[in-house]
C-alpha positions, 0 to 999 in steps of 0.5 A, spaced: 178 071 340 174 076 343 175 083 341 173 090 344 172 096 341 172 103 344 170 109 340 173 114 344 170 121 346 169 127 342 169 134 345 164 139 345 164 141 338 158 144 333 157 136 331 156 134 338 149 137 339 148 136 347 142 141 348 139 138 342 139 131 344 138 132 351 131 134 348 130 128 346 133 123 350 138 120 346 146 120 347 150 121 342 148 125 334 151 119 331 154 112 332 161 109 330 161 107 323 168 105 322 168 100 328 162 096 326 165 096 319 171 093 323 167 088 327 164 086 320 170 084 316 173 080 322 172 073 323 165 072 325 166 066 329 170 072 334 166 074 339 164 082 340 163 088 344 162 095 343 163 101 348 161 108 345 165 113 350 160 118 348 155 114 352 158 110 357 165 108 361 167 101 359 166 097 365 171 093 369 168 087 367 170 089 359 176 090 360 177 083 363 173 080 358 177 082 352 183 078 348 185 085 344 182 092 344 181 096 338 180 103 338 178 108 332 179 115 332 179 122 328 183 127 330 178 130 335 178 124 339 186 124 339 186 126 347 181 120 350 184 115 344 191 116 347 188 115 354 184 110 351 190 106 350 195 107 356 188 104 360 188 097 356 195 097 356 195 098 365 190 092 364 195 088 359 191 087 353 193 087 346 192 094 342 189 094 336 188 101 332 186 104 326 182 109 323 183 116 321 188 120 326 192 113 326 193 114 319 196 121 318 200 120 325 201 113 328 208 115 331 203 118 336 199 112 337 206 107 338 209 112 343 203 111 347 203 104 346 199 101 342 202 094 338 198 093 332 197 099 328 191 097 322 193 104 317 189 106 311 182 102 309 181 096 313 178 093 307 186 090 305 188 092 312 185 087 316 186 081 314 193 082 315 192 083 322 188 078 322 194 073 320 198 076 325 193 074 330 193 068 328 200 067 326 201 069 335 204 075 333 203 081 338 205 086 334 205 089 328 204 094 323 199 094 317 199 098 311 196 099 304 199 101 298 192 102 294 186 103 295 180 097 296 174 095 291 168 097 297 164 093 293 167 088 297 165 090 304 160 087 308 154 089 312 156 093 318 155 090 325 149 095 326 147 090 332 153 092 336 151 099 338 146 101 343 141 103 338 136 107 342 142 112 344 143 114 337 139 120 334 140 118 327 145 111 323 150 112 318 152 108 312 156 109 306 156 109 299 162 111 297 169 113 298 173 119 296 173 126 292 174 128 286 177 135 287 183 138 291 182 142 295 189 144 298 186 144 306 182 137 305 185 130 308 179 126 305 184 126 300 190 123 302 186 119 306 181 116 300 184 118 294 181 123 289 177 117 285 170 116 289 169 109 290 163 106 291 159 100 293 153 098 289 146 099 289 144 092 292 149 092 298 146 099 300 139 098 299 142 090 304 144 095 310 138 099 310 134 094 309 138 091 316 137 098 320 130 097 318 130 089 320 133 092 327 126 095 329 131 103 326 126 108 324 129 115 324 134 118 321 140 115 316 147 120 315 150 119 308 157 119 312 159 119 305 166 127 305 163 127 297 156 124 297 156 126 289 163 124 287 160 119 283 156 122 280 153 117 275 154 111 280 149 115 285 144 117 281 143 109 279 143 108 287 138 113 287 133 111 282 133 105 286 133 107 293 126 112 291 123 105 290 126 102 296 123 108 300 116 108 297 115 100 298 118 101 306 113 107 306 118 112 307 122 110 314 127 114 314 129 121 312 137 122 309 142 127 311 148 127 307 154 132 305 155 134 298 160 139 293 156 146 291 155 143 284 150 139 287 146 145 284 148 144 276 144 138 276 137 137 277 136 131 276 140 128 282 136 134 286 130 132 285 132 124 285 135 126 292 128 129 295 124 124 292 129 118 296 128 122 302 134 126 303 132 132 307 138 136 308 145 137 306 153 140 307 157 144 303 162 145 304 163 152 301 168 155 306 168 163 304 164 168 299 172 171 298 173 168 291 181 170 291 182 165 297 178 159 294 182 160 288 188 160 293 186 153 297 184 150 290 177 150 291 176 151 284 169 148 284 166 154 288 168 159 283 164 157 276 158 159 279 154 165 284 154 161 291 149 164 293 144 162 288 147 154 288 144 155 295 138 159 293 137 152 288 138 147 292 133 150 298 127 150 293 129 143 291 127 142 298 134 140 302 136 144 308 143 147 307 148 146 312 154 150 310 162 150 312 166 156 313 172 157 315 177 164 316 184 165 316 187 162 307 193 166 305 191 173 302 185 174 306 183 181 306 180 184 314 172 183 315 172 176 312 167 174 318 163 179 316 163 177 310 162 170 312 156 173 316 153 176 310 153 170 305 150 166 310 144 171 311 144 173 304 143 166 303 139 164 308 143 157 310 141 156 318 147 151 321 153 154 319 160 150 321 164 156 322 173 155 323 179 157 324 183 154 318 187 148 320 193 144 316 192 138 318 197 132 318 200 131 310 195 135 307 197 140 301 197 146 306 201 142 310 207 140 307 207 147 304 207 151 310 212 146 313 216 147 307 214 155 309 217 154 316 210 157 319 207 150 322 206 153 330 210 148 335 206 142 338 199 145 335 197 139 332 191 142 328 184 140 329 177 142 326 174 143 332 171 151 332 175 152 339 182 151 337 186 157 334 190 156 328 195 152 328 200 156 323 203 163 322 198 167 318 198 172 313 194 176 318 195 178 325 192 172 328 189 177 335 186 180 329 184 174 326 181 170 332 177 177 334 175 177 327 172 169 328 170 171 336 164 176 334 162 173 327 160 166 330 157 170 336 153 174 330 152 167 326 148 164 333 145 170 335 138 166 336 134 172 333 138 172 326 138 164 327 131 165 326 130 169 321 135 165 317 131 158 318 124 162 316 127 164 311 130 158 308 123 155 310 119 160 306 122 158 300 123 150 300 121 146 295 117 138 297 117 131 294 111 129 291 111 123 296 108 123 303 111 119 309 104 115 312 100 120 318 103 117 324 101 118 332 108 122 333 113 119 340 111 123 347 119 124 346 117 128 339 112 132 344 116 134 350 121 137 345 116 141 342 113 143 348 120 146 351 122 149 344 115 153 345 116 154 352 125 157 351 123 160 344 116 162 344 116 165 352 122 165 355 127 170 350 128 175 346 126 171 341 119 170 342 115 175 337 119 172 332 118 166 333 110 166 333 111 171 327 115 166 323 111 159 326 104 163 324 108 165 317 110 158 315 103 155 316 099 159 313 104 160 306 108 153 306 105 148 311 108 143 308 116 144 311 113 145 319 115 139 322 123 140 319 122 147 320 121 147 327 126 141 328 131 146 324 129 152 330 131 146 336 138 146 333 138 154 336 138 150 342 144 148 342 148 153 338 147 158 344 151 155 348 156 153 344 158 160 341 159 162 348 164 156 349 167 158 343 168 165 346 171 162 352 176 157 349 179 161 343 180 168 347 183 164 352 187 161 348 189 168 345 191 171 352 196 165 353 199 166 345 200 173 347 202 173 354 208 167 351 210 174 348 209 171 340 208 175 335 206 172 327 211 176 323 205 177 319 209 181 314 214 176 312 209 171 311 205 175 307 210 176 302 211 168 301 203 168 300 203 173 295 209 170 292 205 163 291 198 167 290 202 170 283 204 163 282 199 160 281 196 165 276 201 164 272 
């Protein structure tokens, strides 16, 4: 059976960072790691390929090459993915489809017509598909109605991917998250008890990556990397003696829940594995709104000083932000802007807030009559919200417009990360002194040459370049691949501008107007009710 897996496209969004990986030659920020999961849990006396559409069209050869087409995809993929499909199907090929955005809607999928829908985890899924196969069957859709052990499951087939034109490798750890937050679908997708692989089978992909020759960054895919919090922690205490016996050949990333800052033990276990930087999501500075999303766990202590903790811990905040949630006073994104200053958090994803499909917020805003027709919401920066608003929504989206141009502004960019950088803490280990890449260099040099030449910023950044050498020398080489990512956030504040004022224009020239009033009023009927 030969099988060929197709990630579709993703969109120009915050993850995308063209400018940033033009500067170092690489394609893409990170690979697909749901399809080389896939491919691992299949029969391995399958034959594969993979083709990333972020780096490359499938050639014509491909197509005829394949018995089935798999696809994966999340919902800001959903355009190329439907595309994807309609391609394999005019070539006759069995389509087989899975991952998030199936999941939640796989009516969209079918009508297009895919013929195998592979839903929920793959870990339970998959070997039902694999029996249809085998059985001859053309069809069929697959569904779980528990959520899998992933201690089960196996090494993904990192092989298959175009190592070179990646920027970083993902592994997972674990599945799920504890909280429920009322706009998250990790939740409904994974379930609210993480589950998580065991040390060794971690420890066995990394060793993998690092018998493929792979030497740069590793992403921590994980939603809620500390969900698990006792689980992890004996991950860490054996992934600190992998890192030093391999002399440290990777730095990690990942993304984590505020109260990452309420135990010291996992901060410092974090830096010293090598972890480098990592996601809150902190959503607003707005109390009110947090209690009304059920983000609870963002209001038990100062969000500014959980920030300021994890910074002198040594780890980079990125932060999530997102405007819009039921309630919400006029200048929330001025307020967003004065955290995130206040804070000195550099990388900010900032959204409009989105229902997505079978969440909370969805199924009460449906029971609400407030979805929008035919939006089907997306976490891309460049998409209006897709319901009705206790705010005017040409309020809000204006509101959104100028605080995430204020955001990337390039001068206050830099003042952020210098000021980040001033303060952040180091691991006691030092990686080996090596010759670094003329790639490295070349992307040193064009930074110098834009930001330190070129623009408006240029006094800033020798102030700050100078400052950071003298007072924290320590944190240089992050703090000035930290000062690259402006490169990409300057551009792409434009076409969040460009984007959302032109769908604004054509909301308003459709004569559409939220009847902001009523559904304030519904807002304020279920805020009063969940206090009580």
């Amino acid at each position: 059976m030969r099988i060929l897996l197709v990630y579709p496209i993703f969109p120009k969004t915050f993850w995308s960072y063209e400018k940033i990986l033009e500067l170092v030659d690489r394609k893409v920020l990170l690979p697909p790691l749901g399809l080389v999961t896939v491919a691992a849990i299949l029969p391995q006396e399958w034959e594969f390929k993979l083709v990333d559409r972020n780096i490359r069209a499938a050639t014509e050869a491909e197509w005829a090459w394949a018995d089935v087409v798999i696809l994966s995809a999340m919902i800001v993929q959903k355009q190329d993915l439907l595309d994807q499909i309609q391609e394999a199907k005019k070539r006759g090929k069995l389509v087989a489809v899975g991952g998030p955005y199936p999941t939640s809607v796989p009516h969209e999928v079918e009508n297009v017509g895919a013929d195998f829908l592979i839903l929920d985890e793959g870990e339970i899924t998959l070997p039902m598909f694999i029996e249809a196969i085998q059985r001859g069957d053309t069809s069929g859709t697959f569904r779980a109605t528990e959520k899998p052990d992933v201690t089960s499951t196996p090494i993904p087939r990192f092989d298959l991917l175009e190592l070179n034109a990646y920027d970083m490798m993902s592994v997972q750890f674990s599945r799920g998250c504890p909280f429920q937050c009322e706009f998250c679908d990790i939740i409904v997708l994974y379930g609210r008890k993480p589950r998580t692989k065991t040390p060794a089978q971690l420890l066995a992909e990394l060793d993998y990556l690092y018998e493929l020759g792979w030497r740069r960054g590793v992403f921590m895919v994980d939603d809620n990397f500390i969900g698990n919090k006792r689980n992890v922690k004996l991950l860490l205490k054996e992934l600190k003696v992998w890192m030093a016996e391999h002399k440290y050949p990777f730095r990690f990333d990942t993304e984590a829940s505020i109260d990452l800052a309420q135990d010291a033990e996992m901060l410092e276990l974090m830096v010293e594995c090598g972890f480098s930087a990592v996601f809150l999501g902190i959503e607003t500075p707005d109390e009110d709104s947090l209690q009304m999303t059920k983000k609870f766990q963002n209001t038990r202590s100062s969000l500014t000083e959980a920030v300021e903790t994890i910074i002198k811990a040594g780890l980079r905040p990125m932060a999530g932000f997102i405007i819009g949630f039921d309630g919400e006073k006029a200048g929330a994104g001025d307020r967003i802007v004065r955290f995130a200053e206040q804070a000195a958090i550099p990388s900010t994803t900032f959204a409009m807030l989105q229902a997505l499909p079978n969440t909370a917020l969805w199924h009460r805003l449906k029971k609400e009559g407030r979805l929008r027709e035919n939006q089907d919401g997306n976490i891309n920066q460049t998409t209006l919200m897709n319901f009705l608003p206790t705010r005017p929504l040409e309020e809000l989206a204006r509101e959104y417009i100028e605080a995430f141009c204020t955001l990337y502004d390039p001068v206050q960019y830099l003042d952020r990360t210098y000021r980040c950088f001033l303060m952040m803490g180091l691991p006691s280990w030092k990686a080996p002194a090596k010759m670094p890449e003329w790639v490295v260099v070349k992307a040193l040099l064009i930074v110098i040459w834009r930001q330190g030449i070129k623009r408006e910023t240029r006094w800033k950044f020798w102030h700050h370049l100078f400052s950071i050498l003298k007072r924290n020398p320590g944190v240089i080489e992050h703090y000035i691949s930290a000062c690259a990512h402006n490169e990409h956030f300057l551009e792409y504040r434009q076409i969040v501008r460009d984007q959302i004022e032109s769908q604004l224009a054509e909301y308003l020239a459709q004569g559409a107007e939220t009847p902001y009033v009523l559904v304030k009023e519904k807002a304020e009927e279920k805020a009063e009710a969940v206090v009580s």
